[in-house]
Backbone as ProteinMPNN parsed JSONL, in Angstrom:
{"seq_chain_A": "XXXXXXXXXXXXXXXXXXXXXXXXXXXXXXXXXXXXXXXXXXXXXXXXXXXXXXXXXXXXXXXXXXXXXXXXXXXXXXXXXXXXXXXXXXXXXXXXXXXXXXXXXXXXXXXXXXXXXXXXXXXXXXXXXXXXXXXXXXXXXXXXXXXXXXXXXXXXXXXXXXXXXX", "coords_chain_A": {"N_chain_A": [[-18.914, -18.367, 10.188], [-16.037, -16.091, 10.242], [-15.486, -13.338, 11.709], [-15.028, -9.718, 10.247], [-13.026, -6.72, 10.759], [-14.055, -3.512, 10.303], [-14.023, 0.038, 9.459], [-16.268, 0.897, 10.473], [-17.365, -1.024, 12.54], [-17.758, -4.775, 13.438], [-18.403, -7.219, 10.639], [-19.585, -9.493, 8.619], [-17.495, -12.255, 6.982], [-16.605, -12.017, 3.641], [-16.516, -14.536, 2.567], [-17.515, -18.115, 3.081], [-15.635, -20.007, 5.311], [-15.398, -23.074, 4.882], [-14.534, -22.565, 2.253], [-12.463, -21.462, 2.786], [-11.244, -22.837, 3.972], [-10.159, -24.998, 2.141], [-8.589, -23.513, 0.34], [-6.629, -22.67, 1.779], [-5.462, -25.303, 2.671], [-4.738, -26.073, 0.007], [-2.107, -24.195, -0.469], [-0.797, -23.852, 1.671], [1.38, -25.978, 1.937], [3.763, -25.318, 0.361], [3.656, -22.466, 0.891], [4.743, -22.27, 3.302], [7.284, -23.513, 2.68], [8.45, -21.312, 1.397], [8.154, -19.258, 2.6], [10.127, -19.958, 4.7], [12.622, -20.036, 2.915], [12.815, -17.732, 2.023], [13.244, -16.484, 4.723], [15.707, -17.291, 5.555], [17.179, -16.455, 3.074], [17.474, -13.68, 4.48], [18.445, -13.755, 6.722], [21.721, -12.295, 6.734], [20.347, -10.051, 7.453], [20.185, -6.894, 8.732], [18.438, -6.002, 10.37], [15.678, -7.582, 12.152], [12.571, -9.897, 11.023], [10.649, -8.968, 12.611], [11.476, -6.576, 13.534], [11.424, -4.808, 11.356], [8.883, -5.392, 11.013], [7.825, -3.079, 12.855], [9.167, -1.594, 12.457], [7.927, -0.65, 9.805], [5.306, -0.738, 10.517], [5.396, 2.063, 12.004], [6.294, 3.914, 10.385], [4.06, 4.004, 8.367], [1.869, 4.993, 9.997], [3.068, 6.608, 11.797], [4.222, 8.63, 14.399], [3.942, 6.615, 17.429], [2.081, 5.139, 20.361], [3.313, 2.827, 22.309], [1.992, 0.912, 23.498], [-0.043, 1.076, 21.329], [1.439, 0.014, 19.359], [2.289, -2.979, 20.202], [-0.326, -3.934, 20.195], [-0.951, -3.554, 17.004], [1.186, -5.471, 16.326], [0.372, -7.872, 17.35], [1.942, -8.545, 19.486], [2.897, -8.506, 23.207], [2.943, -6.161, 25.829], [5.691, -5.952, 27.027], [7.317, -6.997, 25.352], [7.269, -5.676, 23.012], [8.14, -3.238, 24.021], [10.894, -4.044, 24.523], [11.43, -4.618, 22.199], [11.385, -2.504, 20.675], [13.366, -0.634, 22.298], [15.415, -2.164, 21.996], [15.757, -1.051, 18.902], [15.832, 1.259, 19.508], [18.601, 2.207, 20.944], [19.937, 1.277, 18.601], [19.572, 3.565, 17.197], [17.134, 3.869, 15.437], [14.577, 4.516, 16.443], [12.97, 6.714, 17.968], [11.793, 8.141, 21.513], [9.74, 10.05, 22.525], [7.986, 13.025, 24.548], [4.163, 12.732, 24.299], [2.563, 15.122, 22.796], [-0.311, 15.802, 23.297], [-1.217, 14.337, 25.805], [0.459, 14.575, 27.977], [1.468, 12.513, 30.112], [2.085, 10.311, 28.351], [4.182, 8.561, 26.037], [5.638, 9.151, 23.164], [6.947, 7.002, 20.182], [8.711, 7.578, 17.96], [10.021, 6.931, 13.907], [13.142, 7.657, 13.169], [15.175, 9.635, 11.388], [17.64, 7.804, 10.854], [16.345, 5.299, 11.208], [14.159, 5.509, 9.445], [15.966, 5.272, 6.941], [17.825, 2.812, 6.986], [15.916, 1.417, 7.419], [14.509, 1.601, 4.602], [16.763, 0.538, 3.001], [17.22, -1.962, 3.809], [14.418, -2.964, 3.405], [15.177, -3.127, 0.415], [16.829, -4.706, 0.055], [15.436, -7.085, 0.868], [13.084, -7.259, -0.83], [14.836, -7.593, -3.211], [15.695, -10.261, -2.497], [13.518, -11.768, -2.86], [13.175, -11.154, -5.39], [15.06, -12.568, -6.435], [13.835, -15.499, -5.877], [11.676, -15.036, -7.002], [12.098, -14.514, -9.781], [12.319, -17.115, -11.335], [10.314, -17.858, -11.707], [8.193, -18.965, -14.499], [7.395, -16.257, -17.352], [4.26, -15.573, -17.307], [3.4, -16.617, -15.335], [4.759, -15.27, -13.473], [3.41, -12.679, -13.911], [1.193, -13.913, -13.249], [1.662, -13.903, -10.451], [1.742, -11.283, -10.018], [-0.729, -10.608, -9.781], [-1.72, -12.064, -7.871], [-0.434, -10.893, -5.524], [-1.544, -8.544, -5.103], [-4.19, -9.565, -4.0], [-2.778, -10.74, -1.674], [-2.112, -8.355, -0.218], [-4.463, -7.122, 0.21], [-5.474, -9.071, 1.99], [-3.934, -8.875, 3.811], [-4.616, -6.06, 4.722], [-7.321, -6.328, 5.355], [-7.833, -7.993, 7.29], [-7.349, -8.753, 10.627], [-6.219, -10.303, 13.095], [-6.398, -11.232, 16.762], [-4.309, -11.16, 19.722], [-4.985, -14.163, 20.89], [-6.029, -14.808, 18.799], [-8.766, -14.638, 17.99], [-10.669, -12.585, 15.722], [-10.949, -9.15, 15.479]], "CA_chain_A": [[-18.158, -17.351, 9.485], [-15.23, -15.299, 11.111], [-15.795, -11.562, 11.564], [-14.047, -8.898, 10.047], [-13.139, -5.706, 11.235], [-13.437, -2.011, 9.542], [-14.235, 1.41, 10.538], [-18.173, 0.854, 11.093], [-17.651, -2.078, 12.793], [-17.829, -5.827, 12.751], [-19.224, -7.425, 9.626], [-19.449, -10.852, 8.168], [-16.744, -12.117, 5.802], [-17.452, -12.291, 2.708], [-16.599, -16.282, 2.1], [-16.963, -19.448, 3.122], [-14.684, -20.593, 6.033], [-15.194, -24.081, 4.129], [-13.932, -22.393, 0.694], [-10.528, -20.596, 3.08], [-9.819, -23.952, 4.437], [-9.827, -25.618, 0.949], [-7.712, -22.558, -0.643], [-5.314, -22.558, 2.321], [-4.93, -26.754, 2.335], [-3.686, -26.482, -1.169], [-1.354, -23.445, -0.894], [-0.241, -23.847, 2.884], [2.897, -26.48, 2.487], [4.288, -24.466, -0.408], [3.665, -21.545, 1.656], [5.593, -22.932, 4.648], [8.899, -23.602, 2.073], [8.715, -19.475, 0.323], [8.347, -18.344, 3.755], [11.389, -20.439, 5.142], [13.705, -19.811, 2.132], [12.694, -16.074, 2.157], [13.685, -15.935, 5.421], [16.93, -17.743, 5.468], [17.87, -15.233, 2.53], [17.033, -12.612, 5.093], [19.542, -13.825, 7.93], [22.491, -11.731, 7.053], [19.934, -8.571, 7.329], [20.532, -5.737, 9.946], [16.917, -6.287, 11.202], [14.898, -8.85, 12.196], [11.941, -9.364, 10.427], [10.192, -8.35, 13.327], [11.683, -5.266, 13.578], [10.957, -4.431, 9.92], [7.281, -5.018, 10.643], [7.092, -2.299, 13.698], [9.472, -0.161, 11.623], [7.223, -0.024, 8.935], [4.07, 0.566, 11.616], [5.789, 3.699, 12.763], [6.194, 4.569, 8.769], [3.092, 3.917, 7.647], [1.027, 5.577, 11.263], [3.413, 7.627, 12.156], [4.357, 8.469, 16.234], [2.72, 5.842, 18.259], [2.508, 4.486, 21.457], [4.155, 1.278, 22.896], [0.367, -0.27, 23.288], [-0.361, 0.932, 19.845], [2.632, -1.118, 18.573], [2.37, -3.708, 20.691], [-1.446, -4.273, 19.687], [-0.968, -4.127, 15.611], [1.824, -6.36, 15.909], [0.099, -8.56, 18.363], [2.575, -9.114, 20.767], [2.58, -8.446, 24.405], [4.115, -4.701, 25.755], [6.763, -6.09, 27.767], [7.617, -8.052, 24.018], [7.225, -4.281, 22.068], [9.39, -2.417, 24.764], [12.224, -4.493, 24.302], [11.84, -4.954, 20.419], [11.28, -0.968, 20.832], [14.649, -0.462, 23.107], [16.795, -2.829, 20.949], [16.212, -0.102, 17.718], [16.299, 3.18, 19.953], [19.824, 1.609, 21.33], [20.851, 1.83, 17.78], [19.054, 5.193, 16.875], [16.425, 3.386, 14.531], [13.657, 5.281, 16.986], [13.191, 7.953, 19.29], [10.604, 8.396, 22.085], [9.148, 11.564, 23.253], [6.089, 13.077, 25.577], [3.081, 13.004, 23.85], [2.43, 16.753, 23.647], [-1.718, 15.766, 23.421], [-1.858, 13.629, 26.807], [2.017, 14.444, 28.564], [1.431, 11.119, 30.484], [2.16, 9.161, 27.272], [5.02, 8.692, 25.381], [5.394, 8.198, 21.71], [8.079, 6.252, 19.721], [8.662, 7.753, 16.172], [10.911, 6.614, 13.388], [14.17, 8.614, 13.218], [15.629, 9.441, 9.643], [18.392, 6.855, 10.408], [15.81, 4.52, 10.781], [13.602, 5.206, 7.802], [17.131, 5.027, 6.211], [17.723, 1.618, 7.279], [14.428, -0.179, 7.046], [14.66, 1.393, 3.112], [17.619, -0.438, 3.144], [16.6, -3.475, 4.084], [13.449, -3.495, 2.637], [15.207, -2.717, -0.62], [17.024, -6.475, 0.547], [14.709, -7.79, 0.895], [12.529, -6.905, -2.426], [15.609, -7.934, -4.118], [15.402, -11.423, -2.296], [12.331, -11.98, -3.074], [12.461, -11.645, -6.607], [15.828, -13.887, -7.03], [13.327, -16.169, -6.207], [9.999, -15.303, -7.878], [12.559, -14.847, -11.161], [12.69, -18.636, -11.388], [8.778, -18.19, -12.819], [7.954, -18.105, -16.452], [6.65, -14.849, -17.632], [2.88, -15.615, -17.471], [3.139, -17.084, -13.863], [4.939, -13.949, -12.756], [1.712, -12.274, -14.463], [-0.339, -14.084, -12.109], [1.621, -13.735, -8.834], [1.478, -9.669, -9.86], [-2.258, -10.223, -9.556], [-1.886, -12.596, -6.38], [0.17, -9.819, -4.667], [-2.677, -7.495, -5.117], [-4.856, -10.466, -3.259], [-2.494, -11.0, -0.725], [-1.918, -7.079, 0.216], [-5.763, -6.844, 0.616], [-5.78, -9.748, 2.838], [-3.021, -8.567, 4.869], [-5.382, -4.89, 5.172], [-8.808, -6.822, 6.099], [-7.964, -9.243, 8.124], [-7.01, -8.418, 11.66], [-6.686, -11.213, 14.322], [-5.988, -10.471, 18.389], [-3.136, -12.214, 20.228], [-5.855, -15.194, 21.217], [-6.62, -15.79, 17.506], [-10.08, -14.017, 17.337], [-10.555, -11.067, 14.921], [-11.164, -7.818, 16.316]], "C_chain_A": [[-17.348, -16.527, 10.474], [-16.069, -13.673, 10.798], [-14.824, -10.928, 10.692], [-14.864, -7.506, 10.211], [-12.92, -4.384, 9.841], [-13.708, -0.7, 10.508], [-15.82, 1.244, 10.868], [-18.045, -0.147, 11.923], [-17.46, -3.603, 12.58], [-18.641, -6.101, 11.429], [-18.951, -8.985, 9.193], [-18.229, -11.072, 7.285], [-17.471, -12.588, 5.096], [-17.383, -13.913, 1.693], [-16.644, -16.947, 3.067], [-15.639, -19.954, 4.541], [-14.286, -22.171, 5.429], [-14.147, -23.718, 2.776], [-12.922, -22.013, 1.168], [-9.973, -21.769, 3.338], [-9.101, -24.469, 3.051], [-8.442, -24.854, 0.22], [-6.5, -22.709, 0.459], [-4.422, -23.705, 2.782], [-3.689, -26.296, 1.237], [-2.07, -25.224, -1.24], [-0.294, -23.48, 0.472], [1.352, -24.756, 2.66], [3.838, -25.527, 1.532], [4.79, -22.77, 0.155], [4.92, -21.304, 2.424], [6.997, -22.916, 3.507], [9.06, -22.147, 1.801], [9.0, -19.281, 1.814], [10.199, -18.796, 4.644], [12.698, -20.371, 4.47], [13.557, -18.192, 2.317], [13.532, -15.838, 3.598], [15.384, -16.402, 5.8], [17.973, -17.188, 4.35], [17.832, -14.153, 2.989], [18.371, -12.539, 6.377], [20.367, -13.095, 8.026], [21.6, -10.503, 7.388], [20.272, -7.893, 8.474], [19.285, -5.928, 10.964], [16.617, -7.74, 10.546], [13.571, -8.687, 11.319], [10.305, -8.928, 11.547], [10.647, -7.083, 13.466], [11.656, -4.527, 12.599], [9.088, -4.086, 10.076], [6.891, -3.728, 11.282], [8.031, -1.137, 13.283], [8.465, 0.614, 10.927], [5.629, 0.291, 9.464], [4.162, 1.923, 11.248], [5.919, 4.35, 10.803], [5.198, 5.24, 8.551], [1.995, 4.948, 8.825], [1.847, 6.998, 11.479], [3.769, 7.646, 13.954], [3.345, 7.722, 16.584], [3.333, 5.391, 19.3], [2.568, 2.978, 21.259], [3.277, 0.478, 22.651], [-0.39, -0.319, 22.105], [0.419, 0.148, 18.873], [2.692, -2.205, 18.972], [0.774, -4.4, 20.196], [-1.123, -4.756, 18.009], [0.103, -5.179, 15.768], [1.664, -7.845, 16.621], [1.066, -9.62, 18.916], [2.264, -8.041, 22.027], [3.515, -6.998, 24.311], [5.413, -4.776, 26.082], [7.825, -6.615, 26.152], [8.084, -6.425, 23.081], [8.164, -3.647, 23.172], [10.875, -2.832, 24.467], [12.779, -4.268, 23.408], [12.235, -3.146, 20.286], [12.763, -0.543, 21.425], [15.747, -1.084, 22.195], [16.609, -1.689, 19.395], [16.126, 0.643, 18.273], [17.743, 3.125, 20.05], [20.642, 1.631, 19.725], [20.261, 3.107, 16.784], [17.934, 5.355, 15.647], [14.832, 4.017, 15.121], [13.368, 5.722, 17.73], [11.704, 7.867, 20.462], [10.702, 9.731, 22.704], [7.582, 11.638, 23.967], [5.282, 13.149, 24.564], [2.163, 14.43, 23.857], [0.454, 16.674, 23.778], [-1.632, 15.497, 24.966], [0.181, 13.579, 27.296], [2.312, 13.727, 29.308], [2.039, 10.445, 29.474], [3.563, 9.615, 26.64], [5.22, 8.26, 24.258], [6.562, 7.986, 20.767], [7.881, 6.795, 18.068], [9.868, 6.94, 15.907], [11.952, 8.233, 13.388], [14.787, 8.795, 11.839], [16.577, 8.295, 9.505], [17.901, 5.451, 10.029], [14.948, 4.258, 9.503], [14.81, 4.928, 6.826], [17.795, 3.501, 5.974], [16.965, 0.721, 6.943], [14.123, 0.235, 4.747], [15.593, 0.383, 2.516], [17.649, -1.858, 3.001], [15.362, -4.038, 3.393], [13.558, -3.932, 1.398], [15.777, -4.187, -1.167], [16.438, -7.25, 0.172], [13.288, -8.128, -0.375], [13.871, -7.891, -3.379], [15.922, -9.917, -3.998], [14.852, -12.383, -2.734], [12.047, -12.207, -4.357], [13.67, -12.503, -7.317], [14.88, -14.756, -6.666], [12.072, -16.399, -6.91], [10.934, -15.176, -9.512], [12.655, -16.124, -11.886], [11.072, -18.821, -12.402], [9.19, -18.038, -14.496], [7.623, -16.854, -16.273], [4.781, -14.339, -17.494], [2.813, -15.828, -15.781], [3.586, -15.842, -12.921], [4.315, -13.203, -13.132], [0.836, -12.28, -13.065], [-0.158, -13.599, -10.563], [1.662, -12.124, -8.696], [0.271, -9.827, -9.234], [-2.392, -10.965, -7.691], [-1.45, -11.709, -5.239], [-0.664, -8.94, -4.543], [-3.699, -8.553, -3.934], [-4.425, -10.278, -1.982], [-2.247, -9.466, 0.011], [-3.103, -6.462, 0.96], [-5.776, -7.973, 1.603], [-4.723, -9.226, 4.196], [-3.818, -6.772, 5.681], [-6.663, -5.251, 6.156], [-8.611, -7.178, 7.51], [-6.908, -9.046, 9.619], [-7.201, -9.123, 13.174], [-5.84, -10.683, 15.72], [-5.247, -11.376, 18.942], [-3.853, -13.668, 20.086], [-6.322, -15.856, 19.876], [-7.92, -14.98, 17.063], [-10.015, -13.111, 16.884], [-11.138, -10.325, 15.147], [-12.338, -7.301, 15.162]], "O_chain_A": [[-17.901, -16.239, 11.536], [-16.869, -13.206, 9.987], [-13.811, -11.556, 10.385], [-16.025, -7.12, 10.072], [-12.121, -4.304, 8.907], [-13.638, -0.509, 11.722], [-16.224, 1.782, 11.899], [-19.215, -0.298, 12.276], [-16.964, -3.861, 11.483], [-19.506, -5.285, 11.109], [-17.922, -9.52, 9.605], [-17.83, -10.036, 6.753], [-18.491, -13.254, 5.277], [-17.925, -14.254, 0.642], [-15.956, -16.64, 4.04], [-14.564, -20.254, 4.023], [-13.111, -22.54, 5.452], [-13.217, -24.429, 2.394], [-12.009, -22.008, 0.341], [-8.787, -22.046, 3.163], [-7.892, -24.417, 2.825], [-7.503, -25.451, -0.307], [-5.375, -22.873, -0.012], [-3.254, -23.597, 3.153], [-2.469, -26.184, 1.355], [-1.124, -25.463, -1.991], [0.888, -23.169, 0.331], [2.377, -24.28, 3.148], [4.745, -24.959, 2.139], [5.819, -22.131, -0.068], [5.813, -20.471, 2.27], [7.775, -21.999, 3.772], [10.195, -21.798, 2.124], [10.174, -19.148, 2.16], [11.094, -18.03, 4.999], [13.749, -20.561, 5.081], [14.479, -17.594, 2.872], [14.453, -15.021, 3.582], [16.113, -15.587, 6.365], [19.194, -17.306, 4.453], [18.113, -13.267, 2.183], [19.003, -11.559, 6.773], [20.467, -12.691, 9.184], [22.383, -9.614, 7.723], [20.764, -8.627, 9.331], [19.353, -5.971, 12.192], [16.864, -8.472, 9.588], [13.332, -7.569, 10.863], [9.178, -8.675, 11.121], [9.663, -6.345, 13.521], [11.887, -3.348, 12.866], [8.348, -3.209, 9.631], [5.963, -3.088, 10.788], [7.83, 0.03, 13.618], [8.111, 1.782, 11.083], [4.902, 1.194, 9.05], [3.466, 2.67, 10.561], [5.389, 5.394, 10.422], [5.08, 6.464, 8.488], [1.273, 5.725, 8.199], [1.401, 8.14, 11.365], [3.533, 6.653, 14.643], [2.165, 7.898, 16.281], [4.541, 5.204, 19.448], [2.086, 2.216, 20.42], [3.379, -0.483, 21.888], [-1.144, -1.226, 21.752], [0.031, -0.262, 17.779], [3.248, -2.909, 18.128], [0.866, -5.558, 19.79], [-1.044, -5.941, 17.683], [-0.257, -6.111, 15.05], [2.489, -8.755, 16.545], [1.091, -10.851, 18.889], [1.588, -7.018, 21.916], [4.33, -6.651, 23.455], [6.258, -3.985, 25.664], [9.047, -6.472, 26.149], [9.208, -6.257, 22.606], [9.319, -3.729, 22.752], [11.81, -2.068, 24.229], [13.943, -3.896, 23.262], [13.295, -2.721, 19.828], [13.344, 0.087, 20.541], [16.757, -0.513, 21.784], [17.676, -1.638, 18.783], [16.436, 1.545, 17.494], [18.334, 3.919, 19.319], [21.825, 1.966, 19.663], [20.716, 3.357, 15.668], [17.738, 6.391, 15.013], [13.911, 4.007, 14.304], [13.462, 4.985, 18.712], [10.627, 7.489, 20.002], [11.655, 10.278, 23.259], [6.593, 10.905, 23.994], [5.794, 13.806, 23.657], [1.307, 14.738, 24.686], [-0.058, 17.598, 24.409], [-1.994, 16.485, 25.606], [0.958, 12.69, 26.949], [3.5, 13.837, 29.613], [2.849, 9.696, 30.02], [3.999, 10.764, 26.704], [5.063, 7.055, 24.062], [7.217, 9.012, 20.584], [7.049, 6.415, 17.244], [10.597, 6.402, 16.74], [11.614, 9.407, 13.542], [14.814, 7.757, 11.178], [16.607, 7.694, 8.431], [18.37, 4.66, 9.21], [14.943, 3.273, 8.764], [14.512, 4.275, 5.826], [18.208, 3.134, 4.873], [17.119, -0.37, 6.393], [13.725, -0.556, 3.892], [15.258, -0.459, 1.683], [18.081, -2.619, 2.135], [15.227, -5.171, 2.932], [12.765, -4.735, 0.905], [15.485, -4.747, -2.223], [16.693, -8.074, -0.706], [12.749, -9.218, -0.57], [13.567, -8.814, -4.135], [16.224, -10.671, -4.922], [15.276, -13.51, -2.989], [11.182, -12.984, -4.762], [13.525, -13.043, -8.414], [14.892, -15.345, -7.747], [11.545, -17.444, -7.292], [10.402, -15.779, -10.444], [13.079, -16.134, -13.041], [10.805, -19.554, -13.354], [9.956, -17.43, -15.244], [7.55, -16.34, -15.157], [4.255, -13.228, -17.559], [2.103, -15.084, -15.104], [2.993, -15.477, -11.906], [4.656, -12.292, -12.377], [0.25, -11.502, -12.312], [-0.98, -13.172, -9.752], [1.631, -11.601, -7.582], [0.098, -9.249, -8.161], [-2.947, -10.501, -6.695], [-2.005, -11.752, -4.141], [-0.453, -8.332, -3.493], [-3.847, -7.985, -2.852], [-5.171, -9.811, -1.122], [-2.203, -9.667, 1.225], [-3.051, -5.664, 1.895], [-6.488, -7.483, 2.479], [-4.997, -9.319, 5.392], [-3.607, -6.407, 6.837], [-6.968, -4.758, 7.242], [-9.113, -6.744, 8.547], [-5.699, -9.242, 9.499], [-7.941, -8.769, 14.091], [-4.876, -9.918, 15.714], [-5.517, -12.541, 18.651], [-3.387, -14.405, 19.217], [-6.813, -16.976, 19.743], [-8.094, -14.699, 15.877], [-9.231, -12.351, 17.452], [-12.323, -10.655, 15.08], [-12.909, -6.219, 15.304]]}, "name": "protein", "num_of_chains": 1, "seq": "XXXXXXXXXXXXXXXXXXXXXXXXXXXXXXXXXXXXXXXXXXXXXXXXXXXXXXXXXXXXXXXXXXXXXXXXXXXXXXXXXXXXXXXXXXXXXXXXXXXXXXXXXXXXXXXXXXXXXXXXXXXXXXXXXXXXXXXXXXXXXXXXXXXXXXXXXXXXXXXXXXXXXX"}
């Protein structure tokens, strides 16, 4: 069984590594096409969709450091400085001292950027459902409920550059 992480600690998951492979066999090539059309309706966007994810970090957290961004999004710092430098360079986020620990420096969002990644997100929502509109009415039912699934899996489940879950 893999681990998973919360605030107490490790803990067991609560299925089956046999029952994830089975569920992620059947859903994985299908997967692989949404994700590749999604993102190829994404191309003209202003951001990458890397730079969407460590936008919406800094959203959702708030000021953080470089190694705090560089950790959740598990890439490397030298990888987050850059990605970090390419949206300060267009005013998408600011860094300042850390007035706790004035060693540190911490990267907020800037209003142009929350302005932007709404923007885009708003894109990208709209992307998303020219293609989930293609469902019937019952099936877009279900993928409401699957989106609830997949939102919680995207909260739990927390793996470390190397693959193992923290």
């Amino acid at each position: 069984m893999t681990q998973q992480h919360d605030e107490k600690g490790p803990a067991q998951s609560p299925s089956t590594y046999e029952d994830a492979v089975e569920v992620a066999r059947s859903i994985q090539p299908a997967l692989n096409k949404l994700i590749l059309i999604f993102q190829r309706t994404a191309e003209g966007s202003s951001l990458t969709t890397s730079q969407v994810s460590i936008m919406n970090q800094l959203r959702m957290r708030g000021p953080s450091r470089v190694s705090t961004i560089a950790q959740a999004e598990l890439i490397r710092m030298p990888t987050a400085s850059n990605a970090l430098y390419q949206l300060e360079r267009r005013g998408f986020v600011e860094r300042h001292r850390d007035e706790e620990d004035r060693r540190g420096v911490l990267v907020a969002l800037t209003q142009l950027g929350e302005s932007e990644l709404a923007i885009v997100s708003q894109q990208r929502a709209s992307a998303l459902a020219e293609i989930m509109r293609w469902l019937d009415p019952k099936d877009l039912d279900t993928a409401h409920e699957v989106a609830t699934v997949i939102s919680k899996l995207a909260d739990v489940y927390r793996p470390t550059m190397n693959g193992e879950q923290r």
